[in-house]
TORTOR-98021 format. One record per residue (C-alpha): residue number from 0; x, y, z; residue in three letters. Coordinates in Angstrom, 1 decimal. Example, Ala and Ser with C-alpha at 12.3 -4.5 7.8 and 13.67 -1.06 7.14 Angstrom:
REM residues 2
+-----+--------+--------+--------+-----+
:   n :      x :      y :      z : res :
+-----+--------+--------+--------+-----+
:   0 :   12.3 :   -4.5 :    7.8 : ALA :
:   1 :   13.7 :   -1.1 :    7.1 : SER :
+-----+--------+--------+--------+-----+
//
This chain:
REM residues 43
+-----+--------+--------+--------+-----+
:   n :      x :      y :      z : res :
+-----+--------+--------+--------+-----+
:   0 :   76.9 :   59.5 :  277.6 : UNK :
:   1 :   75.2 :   63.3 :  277.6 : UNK :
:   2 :   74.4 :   62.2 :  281.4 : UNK :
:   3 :   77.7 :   61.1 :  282.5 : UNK :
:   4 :   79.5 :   64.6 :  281.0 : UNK :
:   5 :   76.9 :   66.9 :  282.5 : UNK :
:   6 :   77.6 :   65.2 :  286.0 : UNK :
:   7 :   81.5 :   65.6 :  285.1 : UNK :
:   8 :   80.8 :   69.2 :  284.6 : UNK :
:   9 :   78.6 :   69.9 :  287.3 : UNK :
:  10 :   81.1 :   67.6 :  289.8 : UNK :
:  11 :   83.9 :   70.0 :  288.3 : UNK :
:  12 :   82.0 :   73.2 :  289.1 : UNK :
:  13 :   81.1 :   71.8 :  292.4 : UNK :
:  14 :   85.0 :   71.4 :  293.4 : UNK :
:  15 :   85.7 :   75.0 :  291.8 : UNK :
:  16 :   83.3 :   76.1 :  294.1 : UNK :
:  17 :   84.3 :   74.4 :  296.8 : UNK :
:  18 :   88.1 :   75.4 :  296.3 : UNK :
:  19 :   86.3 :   79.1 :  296.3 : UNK :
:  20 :   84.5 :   78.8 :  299.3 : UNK :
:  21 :   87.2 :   76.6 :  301.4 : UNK :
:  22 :   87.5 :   79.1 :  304.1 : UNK :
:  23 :   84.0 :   78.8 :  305.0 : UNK :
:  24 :   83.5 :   75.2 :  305.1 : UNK :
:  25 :   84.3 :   73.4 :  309.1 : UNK :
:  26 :   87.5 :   72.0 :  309.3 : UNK :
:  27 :   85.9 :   69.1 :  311.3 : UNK :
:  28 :   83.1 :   68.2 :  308.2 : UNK :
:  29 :   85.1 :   65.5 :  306.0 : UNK :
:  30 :   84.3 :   67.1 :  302.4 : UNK :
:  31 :   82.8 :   70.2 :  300.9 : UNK :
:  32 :   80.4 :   67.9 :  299.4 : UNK :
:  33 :   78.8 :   66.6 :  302.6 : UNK :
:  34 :   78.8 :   70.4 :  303.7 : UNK :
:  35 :   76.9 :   71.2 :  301.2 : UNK :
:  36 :   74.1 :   68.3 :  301.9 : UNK :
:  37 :   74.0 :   69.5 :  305.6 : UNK :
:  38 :   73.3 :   73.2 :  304.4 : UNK :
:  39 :   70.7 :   71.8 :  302.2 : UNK :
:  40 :   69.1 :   69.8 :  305.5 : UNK :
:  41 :   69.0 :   73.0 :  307.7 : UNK :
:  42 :   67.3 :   75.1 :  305.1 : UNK :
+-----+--------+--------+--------+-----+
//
């Protein structure tokens, strides 16, 4: 159960950032999340 509330927390900090950063993120990418992976990649 530790598990499954750290991911809740962490997936809530992850939209709060998100929601922070929306103006940066492409119009065209489908979710913040996946923007995220793809800056990950092209590091």
């Amino acid at each position: 159960m530790e598990a499954g509330q750290r991911n809740r927390e962490l997936g809530e900090e992850k939209e709060q950032d998100s929601h922070a950063m929306g103006a940066v993120w492409p119009s065209q990418l489908p979710s913040p999340e996946e923007s995220l992976q793809l800056l990950w990649l092209s590091l």
